[in-house]
C-alpha positions as CSV (number, residue, x, y, z in Angstrom):
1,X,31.1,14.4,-26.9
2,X,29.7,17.6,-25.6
3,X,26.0,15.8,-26.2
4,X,27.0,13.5,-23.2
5,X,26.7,16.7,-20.5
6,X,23.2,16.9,-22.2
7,X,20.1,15.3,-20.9
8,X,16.9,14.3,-22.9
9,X,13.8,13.0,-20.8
10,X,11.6,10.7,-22.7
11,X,8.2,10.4,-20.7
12,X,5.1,8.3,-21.8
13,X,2.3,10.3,-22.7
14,X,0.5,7.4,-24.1
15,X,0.2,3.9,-23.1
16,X,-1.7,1.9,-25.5
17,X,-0.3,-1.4,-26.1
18,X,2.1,-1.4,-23.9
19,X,1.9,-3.4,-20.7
20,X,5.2,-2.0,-19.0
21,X,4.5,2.0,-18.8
22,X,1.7,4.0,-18.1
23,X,1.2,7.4,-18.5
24,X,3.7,9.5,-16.9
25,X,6.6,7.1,-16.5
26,X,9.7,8.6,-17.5
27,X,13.4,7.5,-18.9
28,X,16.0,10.2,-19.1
29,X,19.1,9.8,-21.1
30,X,22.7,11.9,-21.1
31,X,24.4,10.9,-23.8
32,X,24.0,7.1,-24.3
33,X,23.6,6.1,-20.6
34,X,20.3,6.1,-18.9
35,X,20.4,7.7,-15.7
36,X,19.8,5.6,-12.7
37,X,17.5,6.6,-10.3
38,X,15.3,8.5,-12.6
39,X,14.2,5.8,-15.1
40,X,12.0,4.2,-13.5
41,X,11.0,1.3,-16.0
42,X,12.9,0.5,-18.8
43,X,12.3,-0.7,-21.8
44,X,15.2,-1.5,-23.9
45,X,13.2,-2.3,-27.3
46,X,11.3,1.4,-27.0
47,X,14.8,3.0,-26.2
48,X,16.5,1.3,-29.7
49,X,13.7,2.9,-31.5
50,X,13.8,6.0,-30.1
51,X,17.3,6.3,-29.5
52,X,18.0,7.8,-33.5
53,X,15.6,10.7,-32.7
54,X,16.9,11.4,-29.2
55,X,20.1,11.5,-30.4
56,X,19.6,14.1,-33.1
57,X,18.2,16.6,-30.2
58,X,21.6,16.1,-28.2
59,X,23.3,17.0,-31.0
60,X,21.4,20.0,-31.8
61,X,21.6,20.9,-28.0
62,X,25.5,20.5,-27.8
63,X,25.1,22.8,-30.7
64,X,24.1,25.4,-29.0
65,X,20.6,24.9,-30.4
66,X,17.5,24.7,-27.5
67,X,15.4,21.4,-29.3
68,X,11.8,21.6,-29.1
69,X,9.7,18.8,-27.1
70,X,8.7,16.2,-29.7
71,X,6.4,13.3,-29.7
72,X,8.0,9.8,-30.6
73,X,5.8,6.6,-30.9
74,X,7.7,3.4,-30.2
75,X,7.7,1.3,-33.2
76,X,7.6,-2.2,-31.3
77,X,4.8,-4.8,-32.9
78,X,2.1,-4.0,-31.6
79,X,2.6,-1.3,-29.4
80,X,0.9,2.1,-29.8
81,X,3.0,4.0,-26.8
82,X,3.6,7.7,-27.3
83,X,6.7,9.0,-25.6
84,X,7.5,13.4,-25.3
85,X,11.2,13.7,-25.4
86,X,12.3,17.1,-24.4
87,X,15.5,18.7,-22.4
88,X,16.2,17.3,-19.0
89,X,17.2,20.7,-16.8
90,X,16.3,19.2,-13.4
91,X,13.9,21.0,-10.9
92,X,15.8,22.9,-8.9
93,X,17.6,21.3,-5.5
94,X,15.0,18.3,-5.4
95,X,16.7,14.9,-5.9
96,X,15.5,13.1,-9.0
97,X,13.4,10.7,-6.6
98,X,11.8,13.5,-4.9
99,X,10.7,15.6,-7.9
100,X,9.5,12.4,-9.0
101,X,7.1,11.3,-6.1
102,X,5.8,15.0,-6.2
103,X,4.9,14.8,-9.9
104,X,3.5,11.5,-9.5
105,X,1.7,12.6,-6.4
106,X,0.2,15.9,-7.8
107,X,-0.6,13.9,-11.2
108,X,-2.4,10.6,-9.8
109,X,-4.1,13.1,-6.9
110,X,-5.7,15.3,-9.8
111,X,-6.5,12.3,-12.2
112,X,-8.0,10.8,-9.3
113,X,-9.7,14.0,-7.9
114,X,-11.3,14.5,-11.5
115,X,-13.6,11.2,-10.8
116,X,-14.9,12.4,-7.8
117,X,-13.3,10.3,-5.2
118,X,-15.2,10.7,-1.7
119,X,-11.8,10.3,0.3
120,X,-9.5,12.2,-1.7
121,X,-12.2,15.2,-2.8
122,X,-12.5,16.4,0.5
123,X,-9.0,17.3,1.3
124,X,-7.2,20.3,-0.3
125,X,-5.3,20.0,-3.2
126,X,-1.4,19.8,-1.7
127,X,-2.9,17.7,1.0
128,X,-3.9,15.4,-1.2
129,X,-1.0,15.6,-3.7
130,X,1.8,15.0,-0.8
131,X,-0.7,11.8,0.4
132,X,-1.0,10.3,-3.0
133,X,2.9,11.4,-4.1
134,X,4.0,9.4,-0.3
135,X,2.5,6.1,-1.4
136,X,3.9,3.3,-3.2
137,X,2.1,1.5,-5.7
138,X,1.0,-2.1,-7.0
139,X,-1.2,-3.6,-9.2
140,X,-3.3,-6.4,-8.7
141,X,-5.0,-9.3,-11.3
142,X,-8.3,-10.5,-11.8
143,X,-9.0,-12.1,-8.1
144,X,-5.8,-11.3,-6.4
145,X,-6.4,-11.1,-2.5
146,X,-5.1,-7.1,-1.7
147,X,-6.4,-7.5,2.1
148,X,-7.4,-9.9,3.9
149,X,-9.9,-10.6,6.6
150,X,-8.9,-11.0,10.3
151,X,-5.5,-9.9,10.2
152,X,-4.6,-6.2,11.3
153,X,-4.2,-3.2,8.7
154,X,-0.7,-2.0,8.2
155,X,-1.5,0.4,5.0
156,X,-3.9,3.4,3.9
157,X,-5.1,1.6,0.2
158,X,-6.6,4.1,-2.3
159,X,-7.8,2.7,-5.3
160,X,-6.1,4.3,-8.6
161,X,-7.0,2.2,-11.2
162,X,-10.1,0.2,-11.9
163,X,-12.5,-1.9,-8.8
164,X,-12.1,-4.0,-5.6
165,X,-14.6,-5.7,-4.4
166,X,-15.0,-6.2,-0.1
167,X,-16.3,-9.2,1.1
168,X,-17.2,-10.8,4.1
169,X,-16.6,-14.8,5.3
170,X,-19.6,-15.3,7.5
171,X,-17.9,-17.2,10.5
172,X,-21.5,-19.7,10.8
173,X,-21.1,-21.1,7.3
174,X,-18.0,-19.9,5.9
175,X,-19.7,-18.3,2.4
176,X,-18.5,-15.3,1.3
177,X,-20.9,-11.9,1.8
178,X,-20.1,-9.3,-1.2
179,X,-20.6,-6.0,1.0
180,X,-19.7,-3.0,-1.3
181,X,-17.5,-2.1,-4.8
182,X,-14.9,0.6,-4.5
183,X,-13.7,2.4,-7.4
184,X,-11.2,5.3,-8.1
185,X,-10.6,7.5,-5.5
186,X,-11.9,5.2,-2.7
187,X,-10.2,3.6,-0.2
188,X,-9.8,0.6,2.1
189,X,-8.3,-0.5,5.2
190,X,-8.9,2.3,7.3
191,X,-10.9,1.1,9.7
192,X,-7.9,-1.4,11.0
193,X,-5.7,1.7,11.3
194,X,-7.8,3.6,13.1
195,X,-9.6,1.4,15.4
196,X,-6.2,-0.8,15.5
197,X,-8.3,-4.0,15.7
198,X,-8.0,-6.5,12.7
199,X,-10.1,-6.0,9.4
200,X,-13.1,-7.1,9.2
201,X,-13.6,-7.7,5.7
202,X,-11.0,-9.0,2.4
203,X,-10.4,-7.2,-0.5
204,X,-10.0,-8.8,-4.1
205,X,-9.3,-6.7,-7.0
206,X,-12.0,-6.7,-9.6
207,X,-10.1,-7.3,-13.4
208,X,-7.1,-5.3,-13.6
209,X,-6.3,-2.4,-10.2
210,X,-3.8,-0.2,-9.2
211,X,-3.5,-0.1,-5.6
212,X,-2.2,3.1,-3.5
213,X,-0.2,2.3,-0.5
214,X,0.9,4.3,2.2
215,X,1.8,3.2,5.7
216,X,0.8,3.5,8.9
217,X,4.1,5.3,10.4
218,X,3.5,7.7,7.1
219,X,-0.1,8.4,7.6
220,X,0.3,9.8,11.5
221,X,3.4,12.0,10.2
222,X,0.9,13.4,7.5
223,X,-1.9,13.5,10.1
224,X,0.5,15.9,12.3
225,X,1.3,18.0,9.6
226,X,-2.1,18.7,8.3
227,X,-5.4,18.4,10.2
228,X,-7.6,18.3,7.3
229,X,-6.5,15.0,7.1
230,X,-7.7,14.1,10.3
231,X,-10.9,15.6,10.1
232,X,-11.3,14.1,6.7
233,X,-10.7,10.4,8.2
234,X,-13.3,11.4,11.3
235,X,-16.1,12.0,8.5
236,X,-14.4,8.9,6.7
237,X,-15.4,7.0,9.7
238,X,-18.8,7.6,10.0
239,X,-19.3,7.6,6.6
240,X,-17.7,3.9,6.6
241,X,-19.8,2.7,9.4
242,X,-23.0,3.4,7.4
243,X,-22.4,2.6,4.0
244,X,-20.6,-1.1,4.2
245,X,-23.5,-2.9,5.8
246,X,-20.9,-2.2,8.8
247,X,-23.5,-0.4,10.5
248,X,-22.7,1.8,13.0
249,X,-24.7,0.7,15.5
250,X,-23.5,-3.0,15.5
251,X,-19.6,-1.5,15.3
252,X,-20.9,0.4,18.6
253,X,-22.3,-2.2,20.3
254,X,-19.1,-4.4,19.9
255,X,-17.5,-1.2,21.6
256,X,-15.1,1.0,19.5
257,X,-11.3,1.3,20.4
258,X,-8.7,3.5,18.9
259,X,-6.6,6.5,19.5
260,X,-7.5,10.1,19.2
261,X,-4.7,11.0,16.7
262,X,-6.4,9.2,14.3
263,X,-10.1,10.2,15.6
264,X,-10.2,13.6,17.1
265,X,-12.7,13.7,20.6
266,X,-15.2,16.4,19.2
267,X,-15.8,14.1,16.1
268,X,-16.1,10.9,18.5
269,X,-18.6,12.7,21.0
270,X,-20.3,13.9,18.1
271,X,-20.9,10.4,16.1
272,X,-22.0,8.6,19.7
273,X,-24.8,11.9,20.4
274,X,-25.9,11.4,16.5
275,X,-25.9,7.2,17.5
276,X,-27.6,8.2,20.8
277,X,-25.7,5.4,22.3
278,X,-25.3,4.4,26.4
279,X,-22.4,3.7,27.8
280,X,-18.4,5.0,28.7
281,X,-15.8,6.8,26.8
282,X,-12.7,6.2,28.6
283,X,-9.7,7.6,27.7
284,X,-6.0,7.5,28.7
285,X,-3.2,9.7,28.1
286,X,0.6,10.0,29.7
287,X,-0.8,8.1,32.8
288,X,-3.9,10.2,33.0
289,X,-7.6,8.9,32.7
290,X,-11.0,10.1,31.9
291,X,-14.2,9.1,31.6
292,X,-17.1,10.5,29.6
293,X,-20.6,8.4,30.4
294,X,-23.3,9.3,28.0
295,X,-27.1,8.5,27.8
296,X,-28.9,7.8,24.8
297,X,-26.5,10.2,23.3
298,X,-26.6,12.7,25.7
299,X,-22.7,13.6,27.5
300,X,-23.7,13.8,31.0
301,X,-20.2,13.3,33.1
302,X,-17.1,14.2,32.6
303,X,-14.3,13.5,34.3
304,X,-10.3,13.5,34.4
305,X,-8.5,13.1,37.5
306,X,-9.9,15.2,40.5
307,X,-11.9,17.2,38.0
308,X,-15.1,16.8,36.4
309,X,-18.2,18.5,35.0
310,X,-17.8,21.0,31.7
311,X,-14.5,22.4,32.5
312,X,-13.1,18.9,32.8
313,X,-14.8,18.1,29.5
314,X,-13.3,21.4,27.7
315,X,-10.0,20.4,28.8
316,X,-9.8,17.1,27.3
317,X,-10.4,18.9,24.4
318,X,-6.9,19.7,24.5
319,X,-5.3,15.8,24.6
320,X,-4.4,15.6,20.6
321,X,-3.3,11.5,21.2
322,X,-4.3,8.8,23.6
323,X,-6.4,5.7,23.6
324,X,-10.1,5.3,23.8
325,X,-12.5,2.8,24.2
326,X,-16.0,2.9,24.3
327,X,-18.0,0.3,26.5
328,X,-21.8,0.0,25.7
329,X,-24.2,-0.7,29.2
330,X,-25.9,1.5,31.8
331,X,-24.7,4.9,33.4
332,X,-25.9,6.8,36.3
333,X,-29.2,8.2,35.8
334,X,-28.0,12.1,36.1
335,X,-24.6,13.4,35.6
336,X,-22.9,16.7,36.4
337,X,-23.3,18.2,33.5
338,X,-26.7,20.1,32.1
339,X,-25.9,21.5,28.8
340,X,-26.7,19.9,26.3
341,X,-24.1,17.3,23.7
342,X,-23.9,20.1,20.9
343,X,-23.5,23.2,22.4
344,X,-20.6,22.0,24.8
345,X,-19.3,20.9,21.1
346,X,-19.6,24.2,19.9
347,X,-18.7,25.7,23.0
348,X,-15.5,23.8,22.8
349,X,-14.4,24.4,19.4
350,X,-14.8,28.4,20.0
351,X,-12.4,27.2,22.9
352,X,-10.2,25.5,20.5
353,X,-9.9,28.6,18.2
354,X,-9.4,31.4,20.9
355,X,-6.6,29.2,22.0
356,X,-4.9,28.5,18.2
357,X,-5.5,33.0,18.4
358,X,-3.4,32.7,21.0
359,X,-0.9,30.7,20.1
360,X,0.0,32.4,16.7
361,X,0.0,35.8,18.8
């Protein structure tokens, strides 16, 4: 029948009840066959009690008719789910997957943005959106293990729904430390990813949680594409350090070691001057080396190659990847260098900028 060129979206508005959708999940139907790849979940006792009052929009559509969205509660036992049912047109050139991950994205991001997450609050809007829209998604029970200590991070988690709880196995006695709870809009793991060493704490979900994931490879693509993001981890960091009972002066004194496209240099100088911290930045990049010695927070030497003092400082300012580590213990007493940590910083990032000026011209 004409109907079957028709397609009606039913989406879940309303969840009560229900433990297979939540808000958001969406079936669409053309005629009597439920499109593959944008159903999602199915449920086959919602669609038989839906089905008469779907069916009565097709035919009005095929009519010539334009049916108006309409609100349909699922008459299972017990269940108080609330489905919209509406015309289907598509969004444009998108594939059904695609338009779905972007609805999902800029729907969770919002919902999630709305409690006030400190991760996800600080980036803007489509950043956000294309983050949370890029991640998969799982939900854990009452006690279920999401990440566990000692072995090394291969996800971003963000925490959509409900609490995890970190903990800590002391390696004297084996008990268990409870460190912090994280709630919506908070996230986990990040330390592994960027530091690349293995965690250092597990994760257990607290009752019922929904669990963002999104992958390494997936995170440095969206890291390239948007540098909010990487500032945002860079503030993440120190944050982190501090608030965990992770301090950050026992994560520098076991020397820190990750790569600068996860931790942009000015943000790294800038948390070992606040630290006031002793010791050797090295750094390595497409066969090059530097070395940045600092005392008691102070950046007194720079050096890459042949070259050293400010200028050689200022350059490296320009080495978007590479690895780093940080070794804590004794420098020279005096370095080439005389200005002082933060206005080399803000030298540097007017550097930075007359360069991006540049660029664009």
């Amino acid at each position: 029948m004409a109907a079957s060129l028709k397609r009606i979206s039913l989406t879940a508005k309303r969840s009560s009840g229900c433990g297979l959708f939540r808000p958001g999940d969406r079936m669409v139907m053309e005629g009597r066959e439920l499109i593959k790849g944008l159903s999602g979940r199915v449920c086959c006792e919602a669609l038989a009690s839906l089905y008469p009052a779907v069916r009565g929009m097709m035919e009005a559509w095929a009519e010539g008719g334009d049916p108006a969205p309409l609100e349909l509660k699922c008459s299972c036992d017990g269940c108080e789910a609330l489905f919209v049912a509406e015309p289907w047109r598509g969004e444009g050139q998108r594939s059904p997957q695609l338009t779905r991950r972007m609805e999902r994205g800029a729907r969770q991001a919002t919902q999630i943005m709305k409690a006030a997450g400190p991760f996800l609050s600080r980036l803007p809007p489509r950043v956000a959106e294309e983050l949370v829209g890029a991640a998969s998604i799982r939900r854990f029970g009452p006690g279920e293990t999401i990440l566990e200590q000692g072995r090394k991070g291969e996800h971003l988690y963000i925490v959509g729904e409900g609490e995890v709880e970190v903990v800590r196995l002391s390696p004297d006695d084996k008990t268990e430390v409870a460190l912090v709870t994280l709630g919506m809009g908070e996230c986990f793991g990040e330390m592994s990813l960027l530091t690349g060493e293995a965690t250092s704490a597990t994760v257990r979900s607290r009752g019922h949680s929904t669990v963002l994931l999104l992958s390494s490879d997936r995170l440095e693509e969206l890291l390239a594409r948007y540098p909010a993001l990487g500032r945002a981890f860079s503030k993440l960091l120190a944050d982190r350090l501090k608030a965990t009972n992770v301090s950050l002066e026992s994560e520098l004194d076991r020397g820190i070691i990750g790569r600068l496209s996860l931790i942009n240099l000015i943000d790294l100088v800038q948390t070992l001057s606040t630290a006031r911290r002793t010791g050797t930045l090295t750094i390595t990049h497409r066969g090059m080396r530097a070395e940045l010695a600092f005392r008691e927070g102070r950046l007194i030497s720079a050096r890459v190659g042949d070259e050293k003092g400010e200028e050689a400082f200022y350059g490296l300012l320009a080495w978007l990847d590479g690895d780093f580590c940080f070794e804590q213990g004794e420098v020279a007493e005096e370095g080439e260098i005389r200005s002082d940590t933060m206005g080399l910083l803000m030298e540097g990032l007017r550097r930075l900028d007359d360069m991006s000026r540049m660029a664009e011209n």
